[in-house]
C-alpha positions as CSV (number, residue, x, y, z in Angstrom):
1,X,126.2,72.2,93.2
2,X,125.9,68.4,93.9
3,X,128.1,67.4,91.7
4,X,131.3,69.8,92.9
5,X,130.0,69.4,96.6
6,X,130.8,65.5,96.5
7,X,134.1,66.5,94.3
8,X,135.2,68.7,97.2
9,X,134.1,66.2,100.3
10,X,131.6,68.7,101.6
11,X,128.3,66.9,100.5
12,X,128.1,65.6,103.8
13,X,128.2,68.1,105.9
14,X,124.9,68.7,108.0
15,X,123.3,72.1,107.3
16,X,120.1,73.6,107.8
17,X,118.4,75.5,105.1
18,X,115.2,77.5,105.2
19,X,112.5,78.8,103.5
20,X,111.3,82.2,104.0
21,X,109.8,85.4,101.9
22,X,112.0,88.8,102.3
23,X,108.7,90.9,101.4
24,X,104.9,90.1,101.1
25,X,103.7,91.0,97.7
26,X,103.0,95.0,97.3
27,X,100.9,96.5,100.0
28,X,99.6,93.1,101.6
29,X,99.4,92.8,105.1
30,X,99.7,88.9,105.3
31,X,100.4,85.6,103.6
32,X,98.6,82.6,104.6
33,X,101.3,79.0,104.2
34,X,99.8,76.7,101.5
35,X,101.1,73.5,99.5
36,X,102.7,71.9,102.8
37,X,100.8,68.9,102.4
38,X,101.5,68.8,99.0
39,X,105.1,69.0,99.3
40,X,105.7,66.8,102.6
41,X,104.2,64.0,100.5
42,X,106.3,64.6,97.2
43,X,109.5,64.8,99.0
44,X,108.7,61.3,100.2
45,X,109.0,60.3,96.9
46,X,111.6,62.1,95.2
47,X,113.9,59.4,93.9
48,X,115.7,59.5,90.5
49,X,114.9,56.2,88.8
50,X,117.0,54.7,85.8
51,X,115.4,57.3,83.0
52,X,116.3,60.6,84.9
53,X,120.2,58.6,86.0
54,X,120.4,58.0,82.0
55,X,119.3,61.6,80.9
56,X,122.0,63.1,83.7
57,X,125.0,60.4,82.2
58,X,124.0,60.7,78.8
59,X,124.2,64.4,78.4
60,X,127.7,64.6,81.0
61,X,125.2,66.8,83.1
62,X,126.8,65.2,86.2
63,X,129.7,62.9,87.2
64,X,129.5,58.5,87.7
65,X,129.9,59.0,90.9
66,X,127.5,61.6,91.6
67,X,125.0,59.7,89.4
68,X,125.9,56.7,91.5
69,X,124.9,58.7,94.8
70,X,121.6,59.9,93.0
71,X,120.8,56.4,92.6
72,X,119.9,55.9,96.3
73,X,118.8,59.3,97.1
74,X,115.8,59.6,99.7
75,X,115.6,62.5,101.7
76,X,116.4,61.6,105.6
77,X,116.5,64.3,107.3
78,X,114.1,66.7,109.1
79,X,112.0,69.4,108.5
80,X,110.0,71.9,110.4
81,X,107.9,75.1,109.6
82,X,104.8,76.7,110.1
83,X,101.7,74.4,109.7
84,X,99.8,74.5,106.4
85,X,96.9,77.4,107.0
86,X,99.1,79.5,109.4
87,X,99.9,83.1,108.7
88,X,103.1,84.5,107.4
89,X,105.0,88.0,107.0
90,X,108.2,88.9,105.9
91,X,111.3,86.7,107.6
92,X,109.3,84.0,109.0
93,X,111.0,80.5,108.6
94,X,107.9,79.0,107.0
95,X,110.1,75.5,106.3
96,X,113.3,74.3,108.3
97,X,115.2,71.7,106.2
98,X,117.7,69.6,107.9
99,X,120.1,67.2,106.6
100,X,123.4,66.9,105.0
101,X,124.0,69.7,101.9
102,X,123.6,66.5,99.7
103,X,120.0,65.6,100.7
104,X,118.7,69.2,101.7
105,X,120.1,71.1,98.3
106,X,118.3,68.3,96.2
107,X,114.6,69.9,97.5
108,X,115.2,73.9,96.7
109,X,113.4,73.9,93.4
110,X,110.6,71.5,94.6
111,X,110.0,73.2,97.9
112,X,109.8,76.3,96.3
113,X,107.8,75.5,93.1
114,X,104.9,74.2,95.6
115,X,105.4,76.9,98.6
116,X,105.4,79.8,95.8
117,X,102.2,78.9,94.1
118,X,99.9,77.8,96.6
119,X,101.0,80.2,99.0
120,X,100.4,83.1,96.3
121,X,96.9,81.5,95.5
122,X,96.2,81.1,99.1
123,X,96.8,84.6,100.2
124,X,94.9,86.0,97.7
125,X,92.0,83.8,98.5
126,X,92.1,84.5,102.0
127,X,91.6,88.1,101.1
128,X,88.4,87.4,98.7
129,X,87.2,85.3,101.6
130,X,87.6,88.6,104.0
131,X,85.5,90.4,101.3
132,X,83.0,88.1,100.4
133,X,81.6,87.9,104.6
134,X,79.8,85.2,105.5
135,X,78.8,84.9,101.5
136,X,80.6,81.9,100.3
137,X,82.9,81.1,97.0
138,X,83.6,78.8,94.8
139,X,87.2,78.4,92.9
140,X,86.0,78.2,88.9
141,X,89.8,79.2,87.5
142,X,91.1,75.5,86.4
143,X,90.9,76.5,82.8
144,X,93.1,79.7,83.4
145,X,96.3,77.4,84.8
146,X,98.3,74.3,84.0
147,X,96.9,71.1,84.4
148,X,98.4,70.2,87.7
149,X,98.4,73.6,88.8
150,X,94.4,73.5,88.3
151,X,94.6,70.9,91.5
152,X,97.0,72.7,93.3
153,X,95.1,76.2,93.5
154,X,91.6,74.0,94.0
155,X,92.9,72.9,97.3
156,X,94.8,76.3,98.4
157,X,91.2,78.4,97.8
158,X,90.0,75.5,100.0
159,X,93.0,76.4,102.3
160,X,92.2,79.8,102.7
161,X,88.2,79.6,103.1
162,X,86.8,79.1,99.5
163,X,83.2,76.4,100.2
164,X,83.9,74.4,96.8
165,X,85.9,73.6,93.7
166,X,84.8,72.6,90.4
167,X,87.9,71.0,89.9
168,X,87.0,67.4,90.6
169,X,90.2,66.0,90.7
170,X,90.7,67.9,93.8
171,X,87.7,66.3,95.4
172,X,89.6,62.9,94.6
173,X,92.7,63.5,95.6
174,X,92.5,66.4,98.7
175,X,88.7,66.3,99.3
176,X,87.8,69.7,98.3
177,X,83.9,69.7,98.1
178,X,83.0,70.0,94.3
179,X,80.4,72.1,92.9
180,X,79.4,72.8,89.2
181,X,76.9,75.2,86.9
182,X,76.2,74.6,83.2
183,X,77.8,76.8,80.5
184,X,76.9,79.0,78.0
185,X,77.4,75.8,75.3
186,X,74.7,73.9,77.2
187,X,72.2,76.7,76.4
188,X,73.5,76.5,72.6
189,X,73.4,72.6,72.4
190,X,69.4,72.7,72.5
191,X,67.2,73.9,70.1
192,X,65.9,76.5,73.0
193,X,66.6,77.7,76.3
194,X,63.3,76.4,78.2
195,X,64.7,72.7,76.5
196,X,68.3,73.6,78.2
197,X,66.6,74.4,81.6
198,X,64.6,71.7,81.4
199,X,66.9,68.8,80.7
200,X,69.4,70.2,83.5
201,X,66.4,69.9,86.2
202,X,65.5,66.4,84.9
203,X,69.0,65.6,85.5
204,X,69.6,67.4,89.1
205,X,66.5,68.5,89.8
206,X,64.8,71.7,91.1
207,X,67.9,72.8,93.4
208,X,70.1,72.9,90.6
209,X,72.1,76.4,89.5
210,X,70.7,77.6,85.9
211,X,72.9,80.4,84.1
212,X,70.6,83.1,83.1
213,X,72.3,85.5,80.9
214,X,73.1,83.3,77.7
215,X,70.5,85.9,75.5
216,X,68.1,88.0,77.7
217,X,68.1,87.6,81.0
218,X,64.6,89.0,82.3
219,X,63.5,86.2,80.2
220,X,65.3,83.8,81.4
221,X,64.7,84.1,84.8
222,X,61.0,83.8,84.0
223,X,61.7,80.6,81.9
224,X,63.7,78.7,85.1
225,X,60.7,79.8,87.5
226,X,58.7,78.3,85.1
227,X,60.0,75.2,84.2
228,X,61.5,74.6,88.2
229,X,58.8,76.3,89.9
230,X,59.7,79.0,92.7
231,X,61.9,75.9,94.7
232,X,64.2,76.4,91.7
233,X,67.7,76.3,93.5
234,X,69.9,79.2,92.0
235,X,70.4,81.4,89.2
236,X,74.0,82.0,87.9
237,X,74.6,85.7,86.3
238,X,77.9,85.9,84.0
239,X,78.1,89.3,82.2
240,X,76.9,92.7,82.4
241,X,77.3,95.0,85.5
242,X,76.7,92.7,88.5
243,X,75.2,95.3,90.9
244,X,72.4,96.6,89.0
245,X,71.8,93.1,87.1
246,X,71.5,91.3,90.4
247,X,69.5,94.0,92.1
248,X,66.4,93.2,89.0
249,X,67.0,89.4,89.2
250,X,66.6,89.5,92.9
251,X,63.3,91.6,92.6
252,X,62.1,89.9,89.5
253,X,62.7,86.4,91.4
254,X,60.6,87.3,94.6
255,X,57.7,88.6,92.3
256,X,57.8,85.4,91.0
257,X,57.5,83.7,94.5
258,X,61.2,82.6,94.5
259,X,62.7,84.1,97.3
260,X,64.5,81.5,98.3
261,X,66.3,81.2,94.7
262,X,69.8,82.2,95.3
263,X,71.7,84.3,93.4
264,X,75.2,83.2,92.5
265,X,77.6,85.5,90.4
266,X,81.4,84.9,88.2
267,X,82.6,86.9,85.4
268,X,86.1,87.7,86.4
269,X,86.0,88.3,90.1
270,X,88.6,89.4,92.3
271,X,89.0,91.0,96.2
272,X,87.7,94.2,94.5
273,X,85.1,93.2,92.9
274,X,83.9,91.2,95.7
275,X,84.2,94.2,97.9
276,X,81.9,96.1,95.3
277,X,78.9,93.6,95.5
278,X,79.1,93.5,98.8
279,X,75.7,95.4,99.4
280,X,74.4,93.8,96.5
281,X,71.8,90.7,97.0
282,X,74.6,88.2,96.2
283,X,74.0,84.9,98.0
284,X,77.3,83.5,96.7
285,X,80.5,84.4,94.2
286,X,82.6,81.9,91.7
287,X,85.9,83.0,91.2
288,X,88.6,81.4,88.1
289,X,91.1,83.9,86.8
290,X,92.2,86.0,89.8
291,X,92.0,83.4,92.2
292,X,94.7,80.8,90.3
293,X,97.1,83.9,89.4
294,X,97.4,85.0,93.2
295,X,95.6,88.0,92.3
296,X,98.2,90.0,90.2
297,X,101.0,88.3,92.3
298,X,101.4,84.6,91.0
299,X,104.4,83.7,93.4
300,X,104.9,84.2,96.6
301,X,108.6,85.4,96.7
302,X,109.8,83.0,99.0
303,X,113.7,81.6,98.8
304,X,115.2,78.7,99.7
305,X,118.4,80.1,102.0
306,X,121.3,78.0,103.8
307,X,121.3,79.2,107.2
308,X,123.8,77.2,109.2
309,X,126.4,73.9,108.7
310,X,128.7,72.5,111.1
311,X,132.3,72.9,110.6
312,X,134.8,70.2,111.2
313,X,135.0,70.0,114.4
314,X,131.0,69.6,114.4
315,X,130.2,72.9,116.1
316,X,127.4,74.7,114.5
317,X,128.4,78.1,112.1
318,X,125.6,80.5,111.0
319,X,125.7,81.2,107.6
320,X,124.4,84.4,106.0
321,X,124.4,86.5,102.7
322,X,125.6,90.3,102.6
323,X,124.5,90.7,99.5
324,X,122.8,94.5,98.8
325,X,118.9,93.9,99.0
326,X,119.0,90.3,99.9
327,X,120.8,90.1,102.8
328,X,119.9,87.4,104.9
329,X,119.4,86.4,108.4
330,X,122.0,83.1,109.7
331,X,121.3,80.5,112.4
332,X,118.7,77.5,113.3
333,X,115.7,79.8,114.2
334,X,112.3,79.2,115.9
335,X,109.6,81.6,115.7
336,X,106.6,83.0,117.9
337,X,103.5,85.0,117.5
338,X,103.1,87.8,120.7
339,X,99.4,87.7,121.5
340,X,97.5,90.5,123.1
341,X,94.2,89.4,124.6
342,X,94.5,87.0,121.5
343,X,95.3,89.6,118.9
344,X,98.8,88.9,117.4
345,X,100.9,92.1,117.7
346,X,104.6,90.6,116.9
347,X,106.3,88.1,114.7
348,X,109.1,87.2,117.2
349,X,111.9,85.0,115.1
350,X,114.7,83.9,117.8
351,X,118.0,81.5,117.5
352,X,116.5,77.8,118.6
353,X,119.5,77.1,120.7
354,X,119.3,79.9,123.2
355,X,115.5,78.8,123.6
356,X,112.8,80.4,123.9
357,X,112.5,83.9,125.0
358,X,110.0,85.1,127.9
359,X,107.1,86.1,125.6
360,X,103.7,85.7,125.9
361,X,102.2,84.5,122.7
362,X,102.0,81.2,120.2
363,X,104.5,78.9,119.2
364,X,104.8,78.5,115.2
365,X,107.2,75.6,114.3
366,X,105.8,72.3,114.4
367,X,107.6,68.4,113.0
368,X,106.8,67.6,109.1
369,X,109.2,65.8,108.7
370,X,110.9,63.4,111.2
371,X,113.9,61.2,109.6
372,X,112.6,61.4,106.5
373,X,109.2,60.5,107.3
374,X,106.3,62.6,106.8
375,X,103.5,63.6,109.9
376,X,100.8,61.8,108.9
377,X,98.6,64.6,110.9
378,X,99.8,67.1,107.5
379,X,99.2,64.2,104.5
380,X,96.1,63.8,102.6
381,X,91.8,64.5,103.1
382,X,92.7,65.3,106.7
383,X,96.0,67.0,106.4
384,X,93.8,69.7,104.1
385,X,91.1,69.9,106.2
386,X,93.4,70.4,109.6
387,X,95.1,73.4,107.2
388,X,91.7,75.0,106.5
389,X,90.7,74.7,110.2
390,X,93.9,76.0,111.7
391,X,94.0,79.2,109.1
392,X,90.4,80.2,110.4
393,X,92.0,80.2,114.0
394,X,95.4,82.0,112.6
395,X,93.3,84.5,110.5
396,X,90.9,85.2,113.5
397,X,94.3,86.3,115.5
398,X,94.5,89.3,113.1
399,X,94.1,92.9,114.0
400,X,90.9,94.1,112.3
401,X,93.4,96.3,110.0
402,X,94.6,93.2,108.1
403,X,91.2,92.8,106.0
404,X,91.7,96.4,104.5
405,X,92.4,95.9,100.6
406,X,94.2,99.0,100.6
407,X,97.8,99.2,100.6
408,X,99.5,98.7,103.7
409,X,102.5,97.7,105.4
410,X,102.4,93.5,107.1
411,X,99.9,93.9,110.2
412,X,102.2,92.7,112.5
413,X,105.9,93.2,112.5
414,X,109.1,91.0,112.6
415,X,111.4,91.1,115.3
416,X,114.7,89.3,115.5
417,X,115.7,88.5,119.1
C-alpha cells in the first residue's frame, strides 16, 4: 500500500485512522484497553535500519524510492484513544492515529498485534478478578505463550487486577510484583519430601508457599507444619477436586494450630472455576493457561480502519466501508461515557468537530501521542501502575450486571450522535 501510495502521490495526504472492535467476544459485557503503554513506546521506535532496507530491495518487495522514504521513517504524528485500564464496548475508538497515509498505514499491524493480545488477556482477567472477590491472583501462564508474549500477558493480568506475576521479567521491565512456589521437580530432586520442605524454608523461611500434593497430601500437610511450625506461610494445592481438597487441608491445618496458613490453589483455573471455589476456604488463586489465551478468546477483534483524509483542497472527507458485516462508521470521532449517579449507562461516540454534545457523563479520549512523541504519564513502572488504577475506577462505573459470567449482551450500549 506504501509503495503504490507514493507511486500515485497520495502518501502524503493527512488521514486519520482508528482502532476499534465491531463486537466484544461472545456473550461478554466489556473489554478492558491493554498494551497502550506497550505500544506508545514501540512506535517511538519503529525505524527500518539497513538489514530490514536490504531484505525489502533484495527480494523487489518494494521500490528505491520507497525504500529510500523508509529510510527516515519516524512516526510524527498524533494519537489519541482511551487510556490504558479504561473500558471498552463495541465501536469505541480505543486509538486515534493521525498523520499522513504514509506514517499512519506503517503502524496497523503493530497497533493491532499489541491492542489484540493484551486487550484479550486483560478482559478476561478482569473477569477472574470479579470472581475471585477480594481473594487475590497470581498470573502463573508464561510457559503456555511465546516468549514475549509471556511479558505482555504478566503486565495485562496486572492491568486488570491480578496481585503478582511469576514472570520476572515483567517485574524488570513494567514492575509487576513477582511471586513464585516450587514445583513438583523440587519435591523429586530430594531424596524425600520433609528434605524438599526443609531446604525451601532454609532458603525463604517459614512464610514461604510449600506445594502439598506431589504424593499424598494429608501427609504432606503434616510434614510442612512440622518442619515450619504452625507460622508456616502457605500451602499450594495442584490437582484433585479443589473444593473438597481444600475444605480437609483447611481443617487439617487449624488442628494443627495453623490457622493462619493460607491456602493457595492453580491447576488450570479460569472465571468458572474461580466462581466455583468461591465458598470454598481459598485464601488466594494462581492462574497460567486461561489467563494468557484470553479465556477461549485470544484476540480481541479489534481493526485498524481509515476514517477520514483531506481532499485537495484540504477540507476534511469521512471515509467509510459498506461492506456486508463490516460496515464501518467515517469521521474524526470523540467519545463519552453518560453517567447516572456514577453508573455508566451509555457509550456516546460523536464527530470531534461539531464538539461535544450536552451530556452528562466522562470524557474518554486523552493525548498518547503528541508530534510523534509519547506522554510520558502512559510509558513505563508508572504508565502500568496509572493503567491498573484508572481500570479499578472504570470497572467500579459498571452496572452490577457486568460481573455476571453468563452470556450477555455489552452492559452499556453505543450510541452514535
Amino acid at each position: 500500500m506504501l509503495d503504490a501510495a507514493i507511486g500515485s502521490g497520495r502518501h502524503e495526504r493527512p488521514c486519520v485512522f482508528e482502532v476499534f472492535a465491531r463486537r466484544l467476544p461472545n456473550g461478554r459485557r466489556y473489554g478492558i484497553v491493554a498494551g497502550t503503554g506497550r505500544l506508545l513506546a514501540l512506535i517511538e521506535q519503529f525505524r527500518f535500519g539497513d538489514d530490514e532496507l536490504s531484505f525489502l530491495q533484495h527480494n523487489s518487495i518494494v521500490s528505491t524510492t520507497t525504500i529510500d522514504w523508509l529510510a527516515n521513517y519516524r512516526f510524527s504524528g498524533t494519537i489519541t484513544g482511551y487510556r490504558e485500564g479504561e473500558v471498552y464496548f463495541p465501536g469505541s475508538p480505543v486509538l486515534i492515529v493521525e498523520g499522513s497515509f504514509a506514517e499512519a498505514v506503517l503502524l496497523e499491524t503493530l497497533a493491532l498485534s499489541v491492542l489484540n493480545y493484551d486487550s484479550a488477556v486483560a478482559s478476561a482477567a478482569a473477569r477472574m478478578v470479579s470472581a475471585a472477590g477480594e481473594r487475590p491472583l497470581a498470573e502463573m501462564g508464561s510457559r503456555r505463550t511465546g516468549e514475549r508474549s509471556a511479558v505482555a500477558s504478566a503486565r495485562a493480568a496486572y492491568i486488570a487486577g491480578f496481585s503478582a506475576t511469576s514472570n520476572v521479567e515483567a517485574g524488570r521491565s513494567w514492575g509487576v510484583p513477582t511471586m513464585g512456589t516450587a514445583a513438583h521437580s523440587f519435591t523429586l530432586l530430594h531424596d524425600s519430601e520433609e528434605e524438599a520442605f526443609q531446604a525451601q524454608i532454609d532458603a525463604f523461611g517459614p512464610s514461604t508457599t510449600l506445594l502439598v500434593d506431589t504424593f499424598d497430601v494429608e501427609k504432606a500437610v503434616d510434614l510442612a507444619v512440622k518442619v515450619a511450625g504452625p507460622e508456616l506461610g502457605a500451602v499450594r494445592i495442584d490437582s484433585g477436586d479443589l473444593a473438597a481438597q481444600v475444605a480437609t487441608v483447611r481443617a487439617q491445618l487449624d488442628s494443627l494450630g495453623a490457622t493462619n496458613t493460607r491456602i493457595t490453589v492453580t491447576n488450570d483455573l479460569d472465571e468458572y472455576a474461580i466462581a466455583a471455589l468461591r465458598s470454598a476456604p481459598v485464601d488466594s488463586y494462581g492462574v497460567g493457561t486461561s489467563v494468557v489465551t484470553g479465556s477461549g478468546y485470544p484476540a480481541a477483534g479489534m481493526v485498524y480502519k481509515l476514517v477520514a483524509h483531506q481532499d485537495d483542497a484540504g477540507e476534511w472527507v469521512s471515509v467509510a466501508k459498506k461492506s456486508t458485516a463490516k460496515a464501518t462508521v467515517g469521521g474524526h470521532k470523540a467519545a463519552l461515557r453518560a453517567l447516572d449517579a456514577g453508573i455508566a449507562h451509555t457509550e456516546s461516540i460523536y464527530q470531534a468537530a461539531e464538539g461535544r454534545p450536552d451530556v452528562e457523563g466522562r470524557d474518554l479520549i486523552v493525548d498518547l501521542v503528541v508530534n510523534g512523541s509519547a506522554d510520558a504519564r502512559w510509558l513505563g513502572h508508572d504508565g502500568t501502575l496509572a493503567a491498573r488504577n484508572h481500570r479499578a475506577q472504570a470497572v467500579a462505573e459498571l452496572p452490577d450486571s457486568a460481573f455476571g459470567l453468563s452470556r450477555g449482551e455489552p452492559v452499556v450500549p453505543t450510541v452514535y450522535r
